[in-house]
N, CA, C and O atoms as a Tinker XYZ file with bonds, in Angstrom:
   364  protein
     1  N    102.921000  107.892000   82.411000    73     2
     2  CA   104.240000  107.651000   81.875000    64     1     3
     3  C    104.663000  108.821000   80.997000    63     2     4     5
     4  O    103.898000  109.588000   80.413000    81     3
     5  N    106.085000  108.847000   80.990000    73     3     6
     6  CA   106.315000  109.803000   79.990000    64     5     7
     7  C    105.865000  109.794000   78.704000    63     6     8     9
     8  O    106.091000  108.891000   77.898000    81     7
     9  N    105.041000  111.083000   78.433000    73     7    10
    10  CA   104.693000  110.621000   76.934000    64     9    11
    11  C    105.543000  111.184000   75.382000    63    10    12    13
    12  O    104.901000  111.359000   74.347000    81    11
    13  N    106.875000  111.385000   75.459000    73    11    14
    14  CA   107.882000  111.133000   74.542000    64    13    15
    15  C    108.114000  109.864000   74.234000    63    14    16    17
    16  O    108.687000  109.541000   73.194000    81    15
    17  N    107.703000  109.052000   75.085000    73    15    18
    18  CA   108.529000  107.291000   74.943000    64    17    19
    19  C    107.488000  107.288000   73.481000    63    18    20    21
    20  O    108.030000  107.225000   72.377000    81    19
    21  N    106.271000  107.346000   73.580000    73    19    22
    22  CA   105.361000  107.264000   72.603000    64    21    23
    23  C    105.031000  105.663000   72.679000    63    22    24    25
    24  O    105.763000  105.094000   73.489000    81    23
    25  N    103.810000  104.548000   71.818000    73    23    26
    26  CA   103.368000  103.507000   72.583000    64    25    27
    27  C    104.305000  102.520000   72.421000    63    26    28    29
    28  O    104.182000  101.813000   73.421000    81    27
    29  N    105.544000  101.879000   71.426000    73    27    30
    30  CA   106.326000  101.524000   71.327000    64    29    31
    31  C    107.017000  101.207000   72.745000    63    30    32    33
    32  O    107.027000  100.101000   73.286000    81    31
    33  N    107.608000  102.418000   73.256000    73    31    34
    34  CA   108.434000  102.642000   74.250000    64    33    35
    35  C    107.330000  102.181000   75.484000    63    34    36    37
    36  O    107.980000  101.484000   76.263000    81    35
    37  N    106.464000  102.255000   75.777000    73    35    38
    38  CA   105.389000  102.563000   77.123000    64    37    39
    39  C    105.030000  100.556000   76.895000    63    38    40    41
    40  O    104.322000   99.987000   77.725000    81    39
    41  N    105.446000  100.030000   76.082000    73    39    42
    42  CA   104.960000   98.472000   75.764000    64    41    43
    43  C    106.463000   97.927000   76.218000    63    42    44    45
    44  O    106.439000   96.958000   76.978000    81    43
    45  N    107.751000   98.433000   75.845000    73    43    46
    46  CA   108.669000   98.195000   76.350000    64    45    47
    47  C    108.424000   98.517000   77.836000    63    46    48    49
    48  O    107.655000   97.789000   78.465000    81    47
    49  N    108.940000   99.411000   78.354000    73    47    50
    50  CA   109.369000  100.005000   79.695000    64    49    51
    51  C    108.168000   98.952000   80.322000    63    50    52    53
    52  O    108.593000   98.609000   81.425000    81    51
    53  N    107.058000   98.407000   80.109000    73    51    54
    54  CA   105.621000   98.029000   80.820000    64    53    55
    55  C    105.825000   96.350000   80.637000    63    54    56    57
    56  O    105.074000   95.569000   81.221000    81    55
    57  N    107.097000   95.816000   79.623000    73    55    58
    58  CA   107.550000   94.574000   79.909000    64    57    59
    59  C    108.168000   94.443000   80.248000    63    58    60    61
    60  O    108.283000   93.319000   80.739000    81    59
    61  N    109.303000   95.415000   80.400000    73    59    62
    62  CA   110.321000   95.472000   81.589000    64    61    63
    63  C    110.100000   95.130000   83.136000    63    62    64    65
    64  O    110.529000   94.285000   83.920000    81    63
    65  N    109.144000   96.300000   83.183000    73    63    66
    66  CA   108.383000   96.212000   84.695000    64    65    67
    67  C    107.593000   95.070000   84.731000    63    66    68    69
    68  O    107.532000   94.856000   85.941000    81    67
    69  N    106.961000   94.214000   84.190000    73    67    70
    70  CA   106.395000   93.432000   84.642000    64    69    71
    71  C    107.334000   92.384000   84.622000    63    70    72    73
    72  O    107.219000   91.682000   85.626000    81    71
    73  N    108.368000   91.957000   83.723000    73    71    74
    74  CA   109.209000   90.773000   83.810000    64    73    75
    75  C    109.566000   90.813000   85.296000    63    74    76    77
    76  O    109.353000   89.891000   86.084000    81    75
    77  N    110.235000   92.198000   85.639000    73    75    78
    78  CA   111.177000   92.106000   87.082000    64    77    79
    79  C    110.451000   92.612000   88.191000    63    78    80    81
    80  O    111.100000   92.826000   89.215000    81    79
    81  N    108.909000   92.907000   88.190000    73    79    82
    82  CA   107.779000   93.079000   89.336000    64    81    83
    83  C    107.488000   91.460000   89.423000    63    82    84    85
    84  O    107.216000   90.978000   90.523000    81    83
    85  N    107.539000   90.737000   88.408000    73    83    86
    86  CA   107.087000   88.901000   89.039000    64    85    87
    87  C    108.168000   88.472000   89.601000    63    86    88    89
    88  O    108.095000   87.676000   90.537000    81    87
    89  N    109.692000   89.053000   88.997000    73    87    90
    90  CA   110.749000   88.139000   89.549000    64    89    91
    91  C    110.618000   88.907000   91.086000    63    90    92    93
    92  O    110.848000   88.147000   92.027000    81    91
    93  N    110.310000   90.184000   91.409000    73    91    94
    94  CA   110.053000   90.497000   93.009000    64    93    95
    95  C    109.494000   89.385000   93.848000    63    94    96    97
    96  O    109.858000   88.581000   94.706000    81    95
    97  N    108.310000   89.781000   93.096000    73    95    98
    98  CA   107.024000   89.169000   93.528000    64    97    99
    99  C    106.485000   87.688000   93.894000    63    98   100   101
   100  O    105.561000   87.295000   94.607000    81    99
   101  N    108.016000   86.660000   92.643000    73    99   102
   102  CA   108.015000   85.735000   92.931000    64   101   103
   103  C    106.702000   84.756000   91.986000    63   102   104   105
   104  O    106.137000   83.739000   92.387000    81   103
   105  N    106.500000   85.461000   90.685000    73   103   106
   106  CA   105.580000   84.758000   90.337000    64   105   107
   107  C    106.053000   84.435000   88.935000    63   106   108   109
   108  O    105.261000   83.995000   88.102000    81   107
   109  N    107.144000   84.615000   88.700000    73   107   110
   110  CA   108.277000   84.915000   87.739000    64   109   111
   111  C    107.964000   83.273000   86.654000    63   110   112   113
   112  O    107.847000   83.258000   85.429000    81   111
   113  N    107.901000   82.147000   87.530000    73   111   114
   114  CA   107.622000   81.043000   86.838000    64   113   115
   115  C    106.459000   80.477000   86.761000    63   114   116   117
   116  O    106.389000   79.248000   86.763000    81   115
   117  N    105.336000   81.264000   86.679000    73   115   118
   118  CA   103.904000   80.855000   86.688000    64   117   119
   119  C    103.385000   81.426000   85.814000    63   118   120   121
   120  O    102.287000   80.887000   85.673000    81   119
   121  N    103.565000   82.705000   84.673000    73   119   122
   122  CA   103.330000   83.418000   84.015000    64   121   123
   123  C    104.363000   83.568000   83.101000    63   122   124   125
   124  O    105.559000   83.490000   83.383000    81   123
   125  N    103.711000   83.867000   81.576000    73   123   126
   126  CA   104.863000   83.922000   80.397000    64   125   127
   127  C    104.737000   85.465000   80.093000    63   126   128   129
   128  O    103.961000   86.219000   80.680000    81   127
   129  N    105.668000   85.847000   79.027000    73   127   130
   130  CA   105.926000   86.920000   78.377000    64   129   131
   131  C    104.884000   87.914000   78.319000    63   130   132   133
   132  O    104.935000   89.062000   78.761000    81   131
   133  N    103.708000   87.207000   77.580000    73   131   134
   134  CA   102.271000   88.241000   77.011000    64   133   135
   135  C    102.181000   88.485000   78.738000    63   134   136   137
   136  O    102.699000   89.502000   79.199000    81   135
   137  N    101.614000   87.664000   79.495000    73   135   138
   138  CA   101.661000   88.149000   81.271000    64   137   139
   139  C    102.320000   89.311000   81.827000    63   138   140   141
   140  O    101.888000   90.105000   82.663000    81   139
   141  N    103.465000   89.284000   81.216000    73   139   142
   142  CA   104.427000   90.223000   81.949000    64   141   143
   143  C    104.406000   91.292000   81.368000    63   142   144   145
   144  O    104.428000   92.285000   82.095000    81   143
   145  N    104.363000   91.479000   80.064000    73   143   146
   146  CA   103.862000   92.590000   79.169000    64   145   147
   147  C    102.295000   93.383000   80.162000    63   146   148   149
   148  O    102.358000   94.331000   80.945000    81   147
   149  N    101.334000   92.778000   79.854000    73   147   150
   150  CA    99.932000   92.846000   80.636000    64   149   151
   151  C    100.170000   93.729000   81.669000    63   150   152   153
   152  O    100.060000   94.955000   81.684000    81   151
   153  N    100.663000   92.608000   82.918000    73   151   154
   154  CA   101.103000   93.336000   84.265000    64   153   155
   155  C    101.660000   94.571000   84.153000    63   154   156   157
   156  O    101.250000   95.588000   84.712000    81   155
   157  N    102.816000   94.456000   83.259000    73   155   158
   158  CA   103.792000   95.819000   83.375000    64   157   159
   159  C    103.064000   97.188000   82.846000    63   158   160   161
   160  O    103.334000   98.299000   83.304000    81   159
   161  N    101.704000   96.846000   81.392000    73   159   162
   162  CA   101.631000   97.936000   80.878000    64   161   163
   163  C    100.106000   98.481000   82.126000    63   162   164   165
   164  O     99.780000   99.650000   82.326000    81   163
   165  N     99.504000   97.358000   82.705000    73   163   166
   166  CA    98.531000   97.954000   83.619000    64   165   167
   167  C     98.932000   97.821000   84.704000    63   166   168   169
   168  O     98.105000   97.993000   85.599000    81   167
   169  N    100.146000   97.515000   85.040000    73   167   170
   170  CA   100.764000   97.976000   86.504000    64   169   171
   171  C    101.264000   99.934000   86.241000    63   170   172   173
   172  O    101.072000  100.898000   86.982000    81   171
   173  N    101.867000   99.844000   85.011000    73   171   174
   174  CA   102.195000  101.425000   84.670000    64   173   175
   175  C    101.137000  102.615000   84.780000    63   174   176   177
   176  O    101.354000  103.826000   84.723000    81   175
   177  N     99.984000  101.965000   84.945000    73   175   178
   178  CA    98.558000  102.800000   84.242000    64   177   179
   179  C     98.461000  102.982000   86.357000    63   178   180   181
   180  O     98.725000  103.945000   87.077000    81   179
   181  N     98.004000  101.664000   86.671000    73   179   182
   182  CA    98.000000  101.752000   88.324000    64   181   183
   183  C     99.118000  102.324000   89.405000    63   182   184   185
   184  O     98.769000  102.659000   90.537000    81   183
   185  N    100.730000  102.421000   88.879000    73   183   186
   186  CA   101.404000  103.041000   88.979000    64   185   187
   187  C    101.514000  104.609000   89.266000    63   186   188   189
   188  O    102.100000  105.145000   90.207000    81   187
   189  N    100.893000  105.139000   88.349000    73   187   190
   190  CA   100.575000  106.391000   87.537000    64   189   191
   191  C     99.787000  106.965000   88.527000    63   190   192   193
   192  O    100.038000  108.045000   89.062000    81   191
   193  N     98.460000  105.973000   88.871000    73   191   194
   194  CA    97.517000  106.596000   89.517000    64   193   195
   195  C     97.272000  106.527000   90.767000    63   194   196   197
   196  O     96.271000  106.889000   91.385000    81   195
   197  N     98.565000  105.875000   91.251000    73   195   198
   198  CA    98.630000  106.303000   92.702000    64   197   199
   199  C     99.887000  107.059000   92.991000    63   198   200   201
   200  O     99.964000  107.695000   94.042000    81   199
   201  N    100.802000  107.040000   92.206000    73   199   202
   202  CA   101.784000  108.370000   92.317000    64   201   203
   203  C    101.023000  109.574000   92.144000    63   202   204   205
   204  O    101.406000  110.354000   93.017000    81   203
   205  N    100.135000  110.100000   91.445000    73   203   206
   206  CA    99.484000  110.874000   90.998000    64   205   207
   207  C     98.654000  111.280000   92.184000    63   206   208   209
   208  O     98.929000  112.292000   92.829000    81   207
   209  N     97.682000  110.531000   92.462000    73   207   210
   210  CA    96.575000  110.810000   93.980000    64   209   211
   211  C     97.483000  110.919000   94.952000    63   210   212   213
   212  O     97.452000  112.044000   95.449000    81   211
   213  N     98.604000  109.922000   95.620000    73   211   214
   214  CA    98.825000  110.249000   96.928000    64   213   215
   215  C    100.080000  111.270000   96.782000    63   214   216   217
   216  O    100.098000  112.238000   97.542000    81   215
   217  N    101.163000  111.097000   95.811000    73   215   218
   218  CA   101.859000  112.502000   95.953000    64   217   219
   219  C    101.849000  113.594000   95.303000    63   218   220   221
   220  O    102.527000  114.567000   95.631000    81   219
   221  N    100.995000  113.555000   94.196000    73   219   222
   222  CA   100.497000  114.527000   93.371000    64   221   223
   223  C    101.669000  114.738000   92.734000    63   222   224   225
   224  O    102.272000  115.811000   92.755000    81   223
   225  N    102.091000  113.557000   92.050000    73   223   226
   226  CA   103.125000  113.412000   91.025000    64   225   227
   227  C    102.704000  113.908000   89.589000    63   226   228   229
   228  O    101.764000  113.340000   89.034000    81   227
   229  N    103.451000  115.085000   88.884000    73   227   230
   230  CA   102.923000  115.258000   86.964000    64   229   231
   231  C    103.839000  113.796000   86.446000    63   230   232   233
   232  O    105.046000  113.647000   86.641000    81   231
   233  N    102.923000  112.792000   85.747000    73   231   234
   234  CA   103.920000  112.265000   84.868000    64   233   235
   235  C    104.601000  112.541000   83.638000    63   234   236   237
   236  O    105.545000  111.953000   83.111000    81   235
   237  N    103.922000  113.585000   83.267000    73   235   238
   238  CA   104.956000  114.350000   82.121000    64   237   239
   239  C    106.186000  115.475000   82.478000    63   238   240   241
   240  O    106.748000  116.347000   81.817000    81   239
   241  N    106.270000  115.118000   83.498000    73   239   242
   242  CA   107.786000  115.275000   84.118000    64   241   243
   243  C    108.775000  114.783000   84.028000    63   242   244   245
   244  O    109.884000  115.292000   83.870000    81   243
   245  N    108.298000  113.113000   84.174000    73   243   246
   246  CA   109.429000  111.871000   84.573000    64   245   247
   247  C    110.159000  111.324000   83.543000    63   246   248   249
   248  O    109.788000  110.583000   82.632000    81   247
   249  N    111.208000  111.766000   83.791000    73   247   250
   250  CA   112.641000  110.851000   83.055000    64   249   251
   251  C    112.131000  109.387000   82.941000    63   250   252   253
   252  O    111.513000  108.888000   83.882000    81   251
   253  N    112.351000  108.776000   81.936000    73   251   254
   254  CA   112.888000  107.606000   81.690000    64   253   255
   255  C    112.953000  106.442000   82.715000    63   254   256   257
   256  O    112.425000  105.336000   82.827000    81   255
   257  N    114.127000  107.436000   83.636000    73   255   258
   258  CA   114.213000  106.362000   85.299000    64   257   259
   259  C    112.954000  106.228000   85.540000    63   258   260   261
   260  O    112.356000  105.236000   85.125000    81   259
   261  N    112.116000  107.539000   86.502000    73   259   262
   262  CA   111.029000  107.521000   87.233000    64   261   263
   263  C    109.772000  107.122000   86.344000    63   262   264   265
   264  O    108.895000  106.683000   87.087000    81   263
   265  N    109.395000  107.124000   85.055000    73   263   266
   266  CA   108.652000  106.185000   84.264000    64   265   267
   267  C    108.904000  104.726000   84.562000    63   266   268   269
   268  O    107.862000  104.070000   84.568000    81   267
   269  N    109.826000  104.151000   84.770000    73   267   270
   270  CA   110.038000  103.134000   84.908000    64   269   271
   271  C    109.812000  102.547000   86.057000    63   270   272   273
   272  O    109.220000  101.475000   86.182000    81   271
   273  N    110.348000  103.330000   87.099000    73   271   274
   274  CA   110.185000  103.316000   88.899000    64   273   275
   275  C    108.707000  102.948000   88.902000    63   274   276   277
   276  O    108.340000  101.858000   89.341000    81   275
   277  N    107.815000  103.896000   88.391000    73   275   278
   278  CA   106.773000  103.869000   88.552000    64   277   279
   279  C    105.441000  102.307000   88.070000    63   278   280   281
   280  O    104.432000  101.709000   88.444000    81   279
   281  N    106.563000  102.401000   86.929000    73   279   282
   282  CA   105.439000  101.125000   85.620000    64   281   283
   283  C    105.647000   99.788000   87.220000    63   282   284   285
   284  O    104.731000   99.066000   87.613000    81   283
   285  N    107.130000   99.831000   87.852000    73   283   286
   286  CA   107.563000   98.726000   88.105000    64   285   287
   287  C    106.468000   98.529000   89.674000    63   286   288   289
   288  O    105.971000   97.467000   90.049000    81   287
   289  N    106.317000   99.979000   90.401000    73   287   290
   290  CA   105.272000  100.122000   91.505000    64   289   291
   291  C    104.170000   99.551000   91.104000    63   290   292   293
   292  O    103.483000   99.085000   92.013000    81   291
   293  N    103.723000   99.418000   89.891000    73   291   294
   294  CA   102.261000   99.349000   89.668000    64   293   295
   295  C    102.222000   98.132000   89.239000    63   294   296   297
   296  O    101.146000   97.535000   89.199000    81   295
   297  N    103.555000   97.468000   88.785000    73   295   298
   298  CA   103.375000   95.877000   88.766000    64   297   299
   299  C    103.537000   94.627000   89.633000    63   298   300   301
   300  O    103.280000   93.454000   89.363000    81   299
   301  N    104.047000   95.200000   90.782000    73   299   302
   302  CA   104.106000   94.796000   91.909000    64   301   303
   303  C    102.417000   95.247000   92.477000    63   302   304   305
   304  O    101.726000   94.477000   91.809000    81   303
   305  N    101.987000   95.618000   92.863000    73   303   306
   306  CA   100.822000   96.264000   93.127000    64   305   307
   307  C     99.837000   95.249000   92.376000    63   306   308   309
   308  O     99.267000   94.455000   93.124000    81   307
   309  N     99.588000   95.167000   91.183000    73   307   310
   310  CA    98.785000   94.182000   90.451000    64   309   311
   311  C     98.873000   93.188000   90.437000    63   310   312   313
   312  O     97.842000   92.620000   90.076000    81   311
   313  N    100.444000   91.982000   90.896000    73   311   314
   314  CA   100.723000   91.175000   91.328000    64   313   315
   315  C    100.168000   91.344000   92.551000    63   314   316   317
   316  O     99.128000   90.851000   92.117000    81   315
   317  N     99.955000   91.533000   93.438000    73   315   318
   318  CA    99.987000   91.444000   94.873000    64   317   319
   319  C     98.374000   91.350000   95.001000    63   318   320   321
   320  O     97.890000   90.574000   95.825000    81   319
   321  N     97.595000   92.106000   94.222000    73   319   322
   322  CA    95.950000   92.072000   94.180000    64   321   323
   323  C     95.840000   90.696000   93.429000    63   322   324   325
   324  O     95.404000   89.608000   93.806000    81   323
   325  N     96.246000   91.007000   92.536000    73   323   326
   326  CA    96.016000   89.354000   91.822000    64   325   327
   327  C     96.358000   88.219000   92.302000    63   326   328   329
   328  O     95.838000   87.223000   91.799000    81   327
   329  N     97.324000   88.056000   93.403000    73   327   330
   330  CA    97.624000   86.818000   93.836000    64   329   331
   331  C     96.560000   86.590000   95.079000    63   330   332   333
   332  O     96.023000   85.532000   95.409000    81   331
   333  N     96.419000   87.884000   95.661000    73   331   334
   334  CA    95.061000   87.704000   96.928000    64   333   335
   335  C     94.200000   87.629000   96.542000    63   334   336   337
   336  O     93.401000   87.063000   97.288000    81   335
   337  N     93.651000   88.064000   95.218000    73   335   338
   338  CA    92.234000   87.442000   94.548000    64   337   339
   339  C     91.952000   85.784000   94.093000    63   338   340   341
   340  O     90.929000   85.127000   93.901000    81   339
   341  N     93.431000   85.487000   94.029000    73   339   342
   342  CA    93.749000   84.195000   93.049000    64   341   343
   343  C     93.531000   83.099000   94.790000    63   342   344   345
   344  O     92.833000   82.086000   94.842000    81   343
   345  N     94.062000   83.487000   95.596000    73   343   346
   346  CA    94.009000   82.834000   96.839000    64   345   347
   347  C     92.580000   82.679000   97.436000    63   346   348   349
   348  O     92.158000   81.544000   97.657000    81   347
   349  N     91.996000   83.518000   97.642000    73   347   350
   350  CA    90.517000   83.880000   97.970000    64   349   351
   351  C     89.665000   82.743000   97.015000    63   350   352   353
   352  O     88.919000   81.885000   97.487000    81   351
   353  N     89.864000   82.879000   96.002000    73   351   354
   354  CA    89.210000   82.244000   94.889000    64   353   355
   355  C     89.382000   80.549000   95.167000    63   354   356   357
   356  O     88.522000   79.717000   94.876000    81   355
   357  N     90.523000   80.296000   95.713000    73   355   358
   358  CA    90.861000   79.014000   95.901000    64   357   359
   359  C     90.549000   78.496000   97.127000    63   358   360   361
   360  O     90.411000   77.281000   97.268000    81   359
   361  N     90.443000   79.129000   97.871000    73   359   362
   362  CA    90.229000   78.919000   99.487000    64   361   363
   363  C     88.299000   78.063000   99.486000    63   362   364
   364  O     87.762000   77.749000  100.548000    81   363
């Protein structure tokens, strides 16, 4: 993530992304606030690190937008592992 936001900003932008990666994702009413915070700030981290490996993205490049683009990839992404782990588990 951009690191001007500083951790303030990177806790925002990472509840952002996770509020509206569950409303994607559809898990929007199964999980509260601290959840979406969680998701968003380690969807941003998983985000990061696959922009990074597969397009060899610098994140101390990214505007604001593409910090965000990114937090929101990686919370979708952690939703999507977590719900196939959560299924598996139940099966």
């Amino acid at each position: 993530m951009n690191p001007q936001l500083g951790y303030l900003g990177w806790i925002i932008i990472g509840a952002l992304a996770g509020w509206i990666g569950s409303k994607i994702m559809g898990t929007d009413a199964r999980q509260g606030v601290l959840a979406d915070i969680v998701v968003g700030i380690i969807g941003a981290l998983v985000g990061g690190f696959v922009t990074h490996r597969f397009f060899g993205d610098n994140l101390r490049n990214n505007s604001l937008l593409a910090s965000f683009g990114v937090a929101l990839l990686g919370s979708c992404i952690v939703i999507f592992i977590w719900r196939a782990l959560s299924r598996n588990r139940n099966s």
